[in-house]
Backbone as a ProteinNet text record, in pm:
[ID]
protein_1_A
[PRIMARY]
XXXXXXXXXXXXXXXXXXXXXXXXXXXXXXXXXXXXXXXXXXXXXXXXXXXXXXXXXXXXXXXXXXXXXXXXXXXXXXXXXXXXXXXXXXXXXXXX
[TERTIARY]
-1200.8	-1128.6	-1221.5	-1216.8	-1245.9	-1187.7	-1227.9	-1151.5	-1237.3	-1106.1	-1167.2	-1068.9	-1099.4	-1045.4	-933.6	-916.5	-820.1	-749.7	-772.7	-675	-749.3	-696.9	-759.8	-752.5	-881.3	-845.8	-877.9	-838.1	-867.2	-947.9	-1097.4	-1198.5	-1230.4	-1237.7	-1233.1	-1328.8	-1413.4	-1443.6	-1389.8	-1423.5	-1376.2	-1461.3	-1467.2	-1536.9	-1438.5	-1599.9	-1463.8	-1494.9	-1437.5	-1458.3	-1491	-1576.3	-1621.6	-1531.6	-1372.1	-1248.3	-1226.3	-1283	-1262.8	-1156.2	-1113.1	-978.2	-1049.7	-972.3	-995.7	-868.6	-923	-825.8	-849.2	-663.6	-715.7	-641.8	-751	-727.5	-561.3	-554.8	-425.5	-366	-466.1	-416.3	-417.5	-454.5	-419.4	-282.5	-306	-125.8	-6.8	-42.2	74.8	103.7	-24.9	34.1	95	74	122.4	234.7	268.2	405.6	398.3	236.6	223.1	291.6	332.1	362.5	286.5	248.8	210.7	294.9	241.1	326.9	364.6	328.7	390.3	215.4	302.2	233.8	119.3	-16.8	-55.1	-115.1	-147.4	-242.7	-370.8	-464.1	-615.4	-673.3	-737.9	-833.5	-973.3	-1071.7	-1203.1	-1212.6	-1268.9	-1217.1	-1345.6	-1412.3	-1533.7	-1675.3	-1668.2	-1715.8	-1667.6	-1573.2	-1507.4	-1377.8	-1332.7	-1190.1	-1083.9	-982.1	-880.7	-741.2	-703.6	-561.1	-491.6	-366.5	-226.7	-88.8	-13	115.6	199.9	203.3	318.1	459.2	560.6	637.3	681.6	729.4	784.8	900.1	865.8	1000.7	1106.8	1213.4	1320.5	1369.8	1366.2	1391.8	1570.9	1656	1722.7	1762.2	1727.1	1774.2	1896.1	1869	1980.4	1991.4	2107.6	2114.2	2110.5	1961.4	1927.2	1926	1997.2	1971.3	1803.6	1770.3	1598.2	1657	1557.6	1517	1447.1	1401.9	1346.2	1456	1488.4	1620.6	1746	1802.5	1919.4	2010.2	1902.2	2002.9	1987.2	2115.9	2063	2003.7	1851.5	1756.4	1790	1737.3	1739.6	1609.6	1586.2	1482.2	1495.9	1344.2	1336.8	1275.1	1246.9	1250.7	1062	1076.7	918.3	821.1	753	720.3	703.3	734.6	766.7	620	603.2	423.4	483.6	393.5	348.1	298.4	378.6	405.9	309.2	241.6	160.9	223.2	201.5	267	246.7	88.2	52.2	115.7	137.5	234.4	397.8	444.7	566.1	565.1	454.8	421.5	424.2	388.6	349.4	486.9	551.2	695.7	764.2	789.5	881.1	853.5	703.5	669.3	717.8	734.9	783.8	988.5	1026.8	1173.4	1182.8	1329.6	1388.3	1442.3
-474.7	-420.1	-328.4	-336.6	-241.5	-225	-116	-37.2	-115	-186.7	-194.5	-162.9	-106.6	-35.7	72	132	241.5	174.6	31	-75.5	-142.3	-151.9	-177.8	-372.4	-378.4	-553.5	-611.1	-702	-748.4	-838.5	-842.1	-930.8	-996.8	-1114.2	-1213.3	-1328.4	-1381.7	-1461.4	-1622.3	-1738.2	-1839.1	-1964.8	-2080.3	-2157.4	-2297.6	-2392.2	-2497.7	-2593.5	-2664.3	-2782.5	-2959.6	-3007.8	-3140.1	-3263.4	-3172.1	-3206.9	-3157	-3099.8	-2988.6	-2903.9	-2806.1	-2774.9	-2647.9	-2506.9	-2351.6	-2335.7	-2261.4	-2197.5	-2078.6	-2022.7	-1858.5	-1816.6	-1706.4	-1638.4	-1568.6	-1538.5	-1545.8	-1398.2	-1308	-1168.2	-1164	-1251.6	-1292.1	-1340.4	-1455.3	-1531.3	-1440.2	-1390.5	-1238	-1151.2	-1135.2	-1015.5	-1055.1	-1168.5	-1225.7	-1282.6	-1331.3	-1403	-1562.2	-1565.7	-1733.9	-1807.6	-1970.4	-2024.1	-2179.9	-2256.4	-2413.5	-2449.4	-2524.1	-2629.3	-2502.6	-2407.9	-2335.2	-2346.1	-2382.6	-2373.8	-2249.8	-2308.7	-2178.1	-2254.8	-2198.2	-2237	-2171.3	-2308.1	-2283.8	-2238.5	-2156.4	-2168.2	-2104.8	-2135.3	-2106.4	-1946.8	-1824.4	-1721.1	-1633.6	-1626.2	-1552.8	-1613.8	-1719.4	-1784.1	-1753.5	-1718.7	-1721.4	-1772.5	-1860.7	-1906.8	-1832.9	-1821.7	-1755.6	-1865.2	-1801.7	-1866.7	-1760.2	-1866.2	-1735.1	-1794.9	-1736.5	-1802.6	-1854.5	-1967.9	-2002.9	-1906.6	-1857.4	-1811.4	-1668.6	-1663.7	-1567.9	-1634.2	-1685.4	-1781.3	-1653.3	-1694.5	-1642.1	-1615.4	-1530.1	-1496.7	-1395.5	-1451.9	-1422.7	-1289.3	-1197.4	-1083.5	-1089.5	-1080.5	-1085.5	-910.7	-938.4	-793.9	-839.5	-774.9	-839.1	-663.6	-660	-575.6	-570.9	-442.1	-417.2	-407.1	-499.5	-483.2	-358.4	-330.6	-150.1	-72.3	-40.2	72.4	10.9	-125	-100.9	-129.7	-65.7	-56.2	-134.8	-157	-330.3	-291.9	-345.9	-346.9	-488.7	-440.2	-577.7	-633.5	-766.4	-904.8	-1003.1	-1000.8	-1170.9	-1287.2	-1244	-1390.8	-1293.9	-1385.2	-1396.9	-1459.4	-1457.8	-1481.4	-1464.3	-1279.2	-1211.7	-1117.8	-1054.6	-1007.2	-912.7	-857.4	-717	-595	-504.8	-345	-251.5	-193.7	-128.7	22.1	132.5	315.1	305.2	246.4	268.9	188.9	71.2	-25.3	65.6	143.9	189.3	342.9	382.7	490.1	464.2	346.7	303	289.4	218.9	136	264.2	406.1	477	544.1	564	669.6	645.9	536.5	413.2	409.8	507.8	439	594.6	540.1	649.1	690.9
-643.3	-529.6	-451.1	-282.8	-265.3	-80.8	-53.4	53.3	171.2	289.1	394.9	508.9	620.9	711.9	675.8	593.7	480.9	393.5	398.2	299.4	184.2	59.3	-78.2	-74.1	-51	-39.6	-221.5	-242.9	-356.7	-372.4	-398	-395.6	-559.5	-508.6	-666.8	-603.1	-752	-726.6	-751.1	-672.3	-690.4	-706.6	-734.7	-675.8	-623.3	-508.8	-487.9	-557.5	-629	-727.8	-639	-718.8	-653.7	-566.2	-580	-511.3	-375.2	-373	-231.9	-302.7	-375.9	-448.4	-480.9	-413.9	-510.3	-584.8	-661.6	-776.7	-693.8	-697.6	-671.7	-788.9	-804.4	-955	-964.4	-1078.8	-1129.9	-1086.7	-1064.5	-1004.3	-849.2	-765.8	-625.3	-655.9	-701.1	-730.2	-700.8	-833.1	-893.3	-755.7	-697.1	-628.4	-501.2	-432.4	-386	-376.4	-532.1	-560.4	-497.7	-529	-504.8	-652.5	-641.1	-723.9	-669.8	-798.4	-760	-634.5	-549.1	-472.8	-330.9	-352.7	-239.5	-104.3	13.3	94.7	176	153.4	242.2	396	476.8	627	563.8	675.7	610.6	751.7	773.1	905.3	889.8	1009.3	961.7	1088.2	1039.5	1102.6	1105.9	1185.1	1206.6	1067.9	1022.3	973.3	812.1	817.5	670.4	663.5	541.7	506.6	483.6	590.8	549.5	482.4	393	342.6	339.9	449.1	476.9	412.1	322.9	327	383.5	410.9	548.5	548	374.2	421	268	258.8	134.3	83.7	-18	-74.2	-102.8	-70.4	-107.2	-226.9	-286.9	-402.6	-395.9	-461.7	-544.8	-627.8	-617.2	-742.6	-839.6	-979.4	-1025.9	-1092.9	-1177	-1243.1	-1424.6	-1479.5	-1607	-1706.4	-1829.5	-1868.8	-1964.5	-1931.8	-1966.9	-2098.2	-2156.7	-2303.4	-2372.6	-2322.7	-2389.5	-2372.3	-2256.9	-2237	-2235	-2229.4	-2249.8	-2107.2	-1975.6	-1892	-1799.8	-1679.1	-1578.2	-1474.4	-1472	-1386.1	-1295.4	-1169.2	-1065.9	-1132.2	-1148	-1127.6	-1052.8	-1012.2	-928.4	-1022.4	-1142.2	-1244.5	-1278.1	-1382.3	-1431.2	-1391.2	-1227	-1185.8	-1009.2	-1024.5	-889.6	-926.6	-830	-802.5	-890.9	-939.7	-1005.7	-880.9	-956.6	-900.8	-949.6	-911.8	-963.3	-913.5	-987.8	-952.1	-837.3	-777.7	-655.8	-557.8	-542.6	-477.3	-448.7	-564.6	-577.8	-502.4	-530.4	-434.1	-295.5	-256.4	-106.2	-76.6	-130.1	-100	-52	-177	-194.5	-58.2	-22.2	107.6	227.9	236.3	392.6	330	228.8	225.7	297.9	366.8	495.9	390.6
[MASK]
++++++++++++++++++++++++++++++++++++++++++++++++++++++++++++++++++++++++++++++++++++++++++++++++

C-alpha cells in the first residue's frame, strides 16, 4: 500500500497468463467485494490498465446472530469486503 494524492491505494502484484487472463489478488477482490463472473470495464489510461466495476451487486443484509457474542449483527454473506478500524473510522467520520 501506499499513499497517492492523500488516498491509500492498494498496490499488488499480478501477472498476465499466456491467455491474456489476470488474476487479481484475493485482497483487491475482498475489498472490493468482487466475486467470479462479475463484470469489470477495461480501458487503456495514460498508458496504464485500468479495471473499473461496471456495478455494486446488490447485496441483501440479513440479521445473523454473532457467534462470539451472542448478539444479531447485520451481514451481507461471506463474501462482502472486509472492514478494516480504519475503513470504519472513515465510514463513521462522513455519518451525519
Amino acid at each position: 500500500m501506499h499513499a497517492r494524492g492523500g488516498k491509500i491505494v492498494l498496490l499488488m502484484e499480478t501477472r498476465l497468463s499466456t491467455k491474456g487472463q489476470v488474476v487479481l489478488p484475493n485482497q483487491i477482490r475482498r475489498k472490493l467485494g468482487l466475486r467470479s463472473g462479475d463484470p469489470l470495464d477495461a480501458k487503456v489510461q495514460n498508458g496504464s490498465v485500468v479495471l473499473t466495476p461496471r456495478r455494486s451487486r446488490n447485496r441483501k443484509p440479513k440479521i445473523v446472530v454473532d457467534k462470539l457474542t451472542g448478539l444479531p449483527v447485520l451481514s451481507l454473506g461471506g463474501e462482502a469486503p472486509l472492514l478494516t478500524s480504519k475503513d470504519v473510522a472513515e465510514i463513521l467520520a462522513n455519518f451525519p
